[in-house]
Residue, then its C-alpha position, 0 to 999 in steps of 0.5 A: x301893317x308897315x313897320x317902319x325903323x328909325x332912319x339913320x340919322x335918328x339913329x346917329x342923334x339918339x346915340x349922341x344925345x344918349x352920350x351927351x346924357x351919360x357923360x353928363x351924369x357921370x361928370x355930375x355924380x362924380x363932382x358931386x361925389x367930391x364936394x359931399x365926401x362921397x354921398x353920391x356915385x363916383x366914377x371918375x378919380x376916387x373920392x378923396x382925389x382932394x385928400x391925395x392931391x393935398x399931399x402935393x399942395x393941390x387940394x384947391x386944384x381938386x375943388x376947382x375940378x370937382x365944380x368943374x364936374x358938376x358945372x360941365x355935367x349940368x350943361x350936357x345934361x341941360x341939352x339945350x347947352x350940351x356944345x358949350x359942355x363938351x368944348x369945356x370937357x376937353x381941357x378938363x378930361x386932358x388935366x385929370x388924365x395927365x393928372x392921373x398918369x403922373x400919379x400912377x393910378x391903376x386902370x383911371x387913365x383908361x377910363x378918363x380916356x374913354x370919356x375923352x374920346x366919347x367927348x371928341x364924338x361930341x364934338x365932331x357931331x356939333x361941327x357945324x357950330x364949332x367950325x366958324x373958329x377955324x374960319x377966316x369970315x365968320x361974318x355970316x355968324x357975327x351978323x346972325x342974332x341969337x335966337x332962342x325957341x323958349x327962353x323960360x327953358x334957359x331960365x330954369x335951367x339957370x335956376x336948377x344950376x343956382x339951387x344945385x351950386x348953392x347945394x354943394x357950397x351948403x354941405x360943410x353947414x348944413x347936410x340936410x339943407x345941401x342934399x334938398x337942394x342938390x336932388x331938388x337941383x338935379x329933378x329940375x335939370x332932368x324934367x326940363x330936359x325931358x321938356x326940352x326933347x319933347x318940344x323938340x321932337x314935336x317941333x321936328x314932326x310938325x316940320x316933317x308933317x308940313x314937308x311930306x304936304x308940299x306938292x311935288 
């Protein structure tokens, strides 16, 4: 019997898609949290960050960074999206911790600062899709077309956003409707990642299958 263990690269994207998975159900549960008066688990700021930050003619910057939260946390859990989530963290994750500082909260910048240097790892791993902005000739990328393995992916996903946004914006008429939507939001979003991981893991064992088949 050969045991065989996960190579080192296997490793490395199971740990980055394990970050990407975690830090977008944080950045969804806690915006989540916020726009539904604490219905769901909050990590990040308390509950009533919109009530505090009122008190200083900030309640709409809350909102703004509650949706935030759960747009940002929608696209890393979506996978196929995941680099476009982690660029639009950065600023956020850098407003709440100068937010949080200056109000003095107790052991918050730490946590922010944790999520920070985790979406810094996701961005250092995706590298390869963010370097043509440093480039001098992105050409090669500008002349390059967009190509999508399954657009019906891309498709559900718009409408698991749709139905999750439309969820939150339902809550001060309606409680019952809101969190039908927001479940039945997330259970899509969830189920076309899973999808979305199967077909690219038997994409990629296909690929490794057809590569140990050409003769040397």
């Amino acid at each position: 019997m050969i045991i065989r263990f996960p190579s080192r690269q296997s490793l490395i994207r199971f740990t980055i898609g394990s970050i990407r998975f975690w830090l977008g159900l944080i950045f969804l549960t806690s915006g989540l949290a916020k726009l539904t008066h604490n219905t769901f688990p909050n990590t990040m700021g308390p509950p009533f960050l919109e009530d505090e930050l009122a008190r200083y003619g900030l309640g709409m910057y809350a909102r703004f960074i509650a949706f935030s939260q759960v747009t940002i946390g929608f696209l890393l859990i979506s996978k196929r999206f995941a680099t476009l989530g982690a660029v639009m963290a950065m600023p956020m994750l850098v407003n709440i911790l100068v937010v949080v500082i200056s109000l003095k909260w107790q052991g918050t910048p730490y946590v922010v600062g944790f999520f920070l240097f985790c979406t810094i790892l996701l961005l250092i791993y995706d590298f390869h899709k963010l370097k043509f902005i440093l480039s001098d000739n992105p050409a090669p990328l500008i002349n390059h077309p967009i190509e999508r393995n399954d657009w019906r992916l891309d498709l559900g996903n718009g409408v698991a956003f749709i139905i999750l946004l439309t969820g939150t914006m339902l809550w001060p008429v309606s409680e019952l409707i809101s969190m039908y939507l927001i479940n039945l939001g997330i259970v899509l979003l969830i189920g076309l990642g899973i999808v979305a991981v199967v077909l690219h893991w038997r994409q990629n064992k296909v690929h490794n299958t057809l590569a140990s088949e050409v003769p040397l």
